[in-house]
Phi, psi and omega in degrees: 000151197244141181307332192291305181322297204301313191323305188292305198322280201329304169323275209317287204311324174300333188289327205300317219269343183289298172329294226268320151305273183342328183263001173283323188292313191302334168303306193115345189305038193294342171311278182318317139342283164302349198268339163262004164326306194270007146270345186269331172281306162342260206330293177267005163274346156263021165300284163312299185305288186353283175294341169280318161305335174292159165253163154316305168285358158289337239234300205284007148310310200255010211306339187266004183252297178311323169302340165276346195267314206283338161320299205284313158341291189283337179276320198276331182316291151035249149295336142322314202278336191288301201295286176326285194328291185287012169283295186292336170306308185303312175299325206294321166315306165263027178241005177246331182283283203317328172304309155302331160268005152320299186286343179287304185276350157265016195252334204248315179009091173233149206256104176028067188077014181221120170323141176243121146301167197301004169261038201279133168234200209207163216220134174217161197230096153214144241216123194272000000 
C-alpha cells in the first residue's frame, strides 16, 4: 500500500469513527460515545502519521479530493464538538439538580423522630 494510499485509508476510517460519535451523541448515546473515544484517537494519530509521511509533491496528485474528504472532515468534527458541548452541558445540568436536592434532602431529613444533619449520608445511581 502507498502513503498516498495509507493516507485516503486514515481519511476514511477517521471520518467512518468521527460519524459514528456524532450519531451516539445525537442519540444521547454518551456510553457509546465515549466508547469510541480510543478509536477516535487511533484514527487520528494514524492520520497524522500519514499525512507526515508525505512530502508535498507526493500530495499533489490527490491534492483536490483530499481538500475534499478534509472539508467534510472538518464539517463533521464541527458538528461532533457542537453535540460534546451540549452533552457536557446537559451532564453539567443534572449534576448541579442532584447537588441541589442532595443538599435539600439532607437539611430537611428526619431519621425516626430526629433530624438528620448534612453528614447523614446518601446514596445517588447515575447511569451514563
Amino acid at each position: 500500500m502507498s502513503g498516498l494510499d495509507d493516507l485516503e485509508h486514515c481519511v476514511v476510517a477517521l471520518t467512518e469513527v468521527m460519524a459514528a460519535e456524532t450519531r451516539a451523541l445525537k442519540a444521547h448515546d454518551v456510553a457509546a460515545a465515549v466508547a469510541l473515544a480510543q478509536d477516535k484517537r487511533a484514527a487520528v494519530d494514524a492520520f497524522l502519521a500519514a499525512r507526515v509521511g508525505l512530502s508535498g509533491e507526493e500530495l499533489r496528485p490527490i491534492a483536490a479530493q483530499l481538500a475534499v474528504a478534509v472539508d467534510r472532515l472538518r464539517e463533521g468534527v464541527r458538528d461532533n464538538r457542537l453535540l460534546l458541548e451540549q452533552a457536557m452541558a446537559v451532564q453539567g445540568r443534572v449534576i448541579e439538580t442532584l447537588a441541589r436536592a442532595a443538599t435539600r434532602s439532607t437539611q430537611s431529613a428526619v431519621s425516626y423522630g430526629r433530624s438528620v444533619g448534612a453528614s447523614s449520608p446518601l446514596a445517588i445511581s447515575v447511569r451514563a
